[in-house]
N, C-alpha and C positions, 0 to 999 in steps of 0.2 A: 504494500500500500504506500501509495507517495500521500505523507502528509503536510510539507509544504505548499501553504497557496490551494488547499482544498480545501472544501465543504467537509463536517463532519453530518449528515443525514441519517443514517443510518447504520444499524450494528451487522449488517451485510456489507456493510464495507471491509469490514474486517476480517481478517486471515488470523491463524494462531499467532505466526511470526509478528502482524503488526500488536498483538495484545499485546505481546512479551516486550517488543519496543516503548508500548506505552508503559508499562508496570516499571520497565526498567527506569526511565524515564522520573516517572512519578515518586520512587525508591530518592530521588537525588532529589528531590523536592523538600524534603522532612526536615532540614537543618532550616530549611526559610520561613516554614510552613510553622515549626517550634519557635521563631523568633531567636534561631542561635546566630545567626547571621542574615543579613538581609540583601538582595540584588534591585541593581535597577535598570537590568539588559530592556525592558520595556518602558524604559524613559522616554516619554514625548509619545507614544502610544496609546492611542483610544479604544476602546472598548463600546460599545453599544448595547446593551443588557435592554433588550426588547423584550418585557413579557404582560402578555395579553389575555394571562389566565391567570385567578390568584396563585401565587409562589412564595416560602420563606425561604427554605432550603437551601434552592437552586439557584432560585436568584442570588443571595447574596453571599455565597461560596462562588460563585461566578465571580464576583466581584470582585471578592477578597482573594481570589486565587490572581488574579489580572492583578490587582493591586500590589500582590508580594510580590510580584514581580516587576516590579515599578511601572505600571503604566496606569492609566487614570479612565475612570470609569462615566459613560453617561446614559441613566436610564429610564427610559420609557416603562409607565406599567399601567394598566389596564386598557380597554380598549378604547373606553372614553373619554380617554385623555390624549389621545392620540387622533391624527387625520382619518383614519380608517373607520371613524364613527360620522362622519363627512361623507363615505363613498370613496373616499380613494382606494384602488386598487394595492395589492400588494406588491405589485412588481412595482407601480409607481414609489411607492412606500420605500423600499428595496433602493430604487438607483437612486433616493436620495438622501437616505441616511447612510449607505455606504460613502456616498461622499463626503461625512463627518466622522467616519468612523475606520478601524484598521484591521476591525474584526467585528462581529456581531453574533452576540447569542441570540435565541428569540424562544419564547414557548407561545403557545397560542389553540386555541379549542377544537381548532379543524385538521381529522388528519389529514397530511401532504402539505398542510398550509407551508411550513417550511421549507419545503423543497419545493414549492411555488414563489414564497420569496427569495428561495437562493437564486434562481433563475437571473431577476433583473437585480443581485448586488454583486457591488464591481469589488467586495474583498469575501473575506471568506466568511460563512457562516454555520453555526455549532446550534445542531438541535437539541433547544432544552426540554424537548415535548413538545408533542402535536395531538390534541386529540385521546383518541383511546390507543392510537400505532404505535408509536416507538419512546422513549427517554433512551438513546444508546448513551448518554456518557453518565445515568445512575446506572444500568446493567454493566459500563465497565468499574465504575466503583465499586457496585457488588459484589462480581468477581473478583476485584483487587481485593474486596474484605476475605471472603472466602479462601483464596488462595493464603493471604496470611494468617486468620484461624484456623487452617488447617496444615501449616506450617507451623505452627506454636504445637499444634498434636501430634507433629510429625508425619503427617498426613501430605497429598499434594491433590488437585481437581481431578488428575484421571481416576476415576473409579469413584467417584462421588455419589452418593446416594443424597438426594436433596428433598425434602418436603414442602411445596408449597400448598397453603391453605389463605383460605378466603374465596374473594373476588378474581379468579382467574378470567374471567371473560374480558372486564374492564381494563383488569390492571396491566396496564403497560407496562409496567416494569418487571411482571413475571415473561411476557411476552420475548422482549428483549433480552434478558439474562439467560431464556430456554432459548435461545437463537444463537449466542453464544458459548452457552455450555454445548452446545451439539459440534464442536470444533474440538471437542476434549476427547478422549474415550472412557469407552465405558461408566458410562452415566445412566444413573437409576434414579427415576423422578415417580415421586406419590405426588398426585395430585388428589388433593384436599376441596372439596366445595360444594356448595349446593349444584343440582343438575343445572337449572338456569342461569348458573353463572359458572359454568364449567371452563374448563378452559378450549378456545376455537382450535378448530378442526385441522389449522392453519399448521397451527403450532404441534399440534400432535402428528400429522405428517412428517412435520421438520425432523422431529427428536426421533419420528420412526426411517426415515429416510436416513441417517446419520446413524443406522446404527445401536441405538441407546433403546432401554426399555423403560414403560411408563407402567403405571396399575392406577386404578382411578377411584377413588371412595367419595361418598358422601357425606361421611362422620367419621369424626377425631376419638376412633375408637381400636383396641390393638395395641401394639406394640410396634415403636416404628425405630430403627435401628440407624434413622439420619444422620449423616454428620449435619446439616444443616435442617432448622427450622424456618423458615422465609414464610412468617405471615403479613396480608395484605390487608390493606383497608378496603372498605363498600363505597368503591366509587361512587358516591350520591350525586355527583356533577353530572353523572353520564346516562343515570334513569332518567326517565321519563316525568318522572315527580316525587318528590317526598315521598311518599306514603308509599311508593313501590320498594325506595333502596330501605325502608324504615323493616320491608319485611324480613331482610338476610342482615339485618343490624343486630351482630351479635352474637351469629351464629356461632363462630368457632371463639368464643372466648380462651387465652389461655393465662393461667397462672403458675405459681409454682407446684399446686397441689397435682394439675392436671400436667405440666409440663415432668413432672417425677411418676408420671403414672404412666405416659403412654411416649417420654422418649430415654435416651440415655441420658446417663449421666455429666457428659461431655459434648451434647446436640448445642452446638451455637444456633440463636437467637439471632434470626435477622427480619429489620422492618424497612421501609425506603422511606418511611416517615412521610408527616403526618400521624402516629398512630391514635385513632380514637379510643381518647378516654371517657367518653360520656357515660356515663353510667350503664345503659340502654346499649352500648357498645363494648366499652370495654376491651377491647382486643388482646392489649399486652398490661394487663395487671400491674400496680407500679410493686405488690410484694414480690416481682420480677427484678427489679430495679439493684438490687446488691445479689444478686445472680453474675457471676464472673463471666458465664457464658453467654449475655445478653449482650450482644457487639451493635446494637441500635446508635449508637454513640461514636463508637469507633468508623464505621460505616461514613458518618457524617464528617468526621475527621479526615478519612481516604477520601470524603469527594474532592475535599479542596487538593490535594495531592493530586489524584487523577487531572483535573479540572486545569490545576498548572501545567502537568504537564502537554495536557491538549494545546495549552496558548504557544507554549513553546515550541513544540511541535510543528505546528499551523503556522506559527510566524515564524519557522525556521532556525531559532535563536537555541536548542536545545543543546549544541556541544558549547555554548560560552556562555551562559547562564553565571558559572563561579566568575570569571574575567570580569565580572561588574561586581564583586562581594564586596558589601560593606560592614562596616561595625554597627552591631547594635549598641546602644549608647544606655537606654533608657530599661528596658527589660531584664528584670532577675528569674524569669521562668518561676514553670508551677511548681 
């Protein structure tokens, strides 16, 4: 994969060798990323942080990853703040904020919308979501997480057995991270969900075309032998109204009583966040929370790691990154 002066659109772009490029990448990110030293290779560089769906996450790990690395951030967020609540087109949209900009993230409610804007922008653009299609650079944090919790067990992704539960139909980010793992061997997926929001047909092809074997439940019931636990939230943006996402709210609750009952003892804990705590929800229990194995946290930390290393990548700066190191002056770390 040539990642200079590209589009990042999609996790079909990717090949094993570019993962491994990015992780390695990402790996050299951590002394900036801790505050042990600081770069400013993206001095005088703009960023465009376009997002036109609500975001915390993403958006401002995007930010903060462009920002470690010295370049400066300007951004757009929802739709109605923006010309496109006007009628303008996205391409128009496109050829003129690429003219303010050096790079551009964007997330937005429609899939392909991003790869409808990358079309008319004259620099390169990184999907932060589109829709219910793709997140590929949370499915490469994902996998960045998973590959190093299962590197602390001694463990590596080929032969992985992965559990996801929830909202498989909606959730983009199981979508993506199973379009990914089908590039590993030997990968064994439980999928977990209600039938009506199972996961598409798309994607089980993928994982059966690749190789890999799946088994499909509708309840968190068993003994499930995962190195990973990947629960999703109830995309509510994506039904049709309250009262339909209100009916699978809740379904797979987990805690520590249920998490020691039906996985190992050593099953990492992963969420792409957001996770709802409402009562009526509940997803990830917070007597979860001092669970060692609950990497929801950690996950959030590789984004911005990942995320740098895409800028650098993208804008070509990745073997001089140290050539700009500076002294942090003011930081005593955690």
């Amino acid at each position: 994969m040539k990642f200079e002066g590209s589009h990042i659109l999609s996790v079909n772009q990717f090949d094993r060798e570019s993962i491994e490029r990015v992780f390695d990448v990402a790996n050299q990110m951590a002394p900036y990323a801790k505050r042990q030293k600081r770069t400013t290779v993206l001095d005088g560089a703009i960023l465009g942080n376009l997002f036109f769906e609500p975001s915390t996450r993403t958006r401002v790990s995007f930010g903060t990853a462009f920002n470690l690395l010295g370049g400066e951030v300007r951004e757009t967020t929802g739709m109605s703040n923006s010309a496109l609540a006007k009628g303008e087109s996205l391409y128009d949209t496109a050829r003129v904020l690429s003219g303010y900009s050096d790079i551009i993230t964007m997330r937005h409610p429609d899939s392909g919308s991003v790869a409808e804007f990358a079309q008319g922008s004259r620099v390169p653009v990184i999907n932060g979501g589109d829709g219910a299609n793709e997140h590929p650079t949370q499915a490469l944090l994902d996998l960045y997480t998973i590959q190093k919790e299962l590197l602390y067990h001694g463990g590596n992704i080929d032969g992985l057995h992965i559990a996801m539960i929830g909202d498989l139909k909606y959730g983009r980010t199981v979508h993506s991270l199973s379009k990914l793992l089908c590039l590993f061997k030997n990968i064994r997926f439980t999928l977990i969900s209600p039938k009506e929001l199972a996961m598409p047909d798309a994607i089980l092809s993928a994982i059966e075309n690749a190789g890999h074997r799946y088994t499909i439940s509708e309840t968190l019931e068993g003994n499930f032998d995962a190195d990973i636990c990947y629960q999703t939230r109830v995309q509510e943006e994506r039904f049709g109204s309250q009262e339909e996402a209100n009916l699978y709210r809740g379904k797979f609750r987990l805690n520590q009583q249920i998490y020691t009952k039906h996985f190992q003892s050593k099953t990492v804990i992963m969420h792409p966040l957001p996770r709802d705590s409402r009562t009526e929800a509940n997803e990830l229990d917070n007597d979860l929370n001092m669970n060692p194995n609950l990497a929801i946290f950690r996950q959030t930390d590789n984004g911005v790691l990942v995320r740098m290393a895409l800028f650098a990548l993208t804008l070509g700066v990745e073997n001089i990154v140290n050539k700009f190191d500076k002294e942090v002056h003011w930081y005593s770390g955690h």
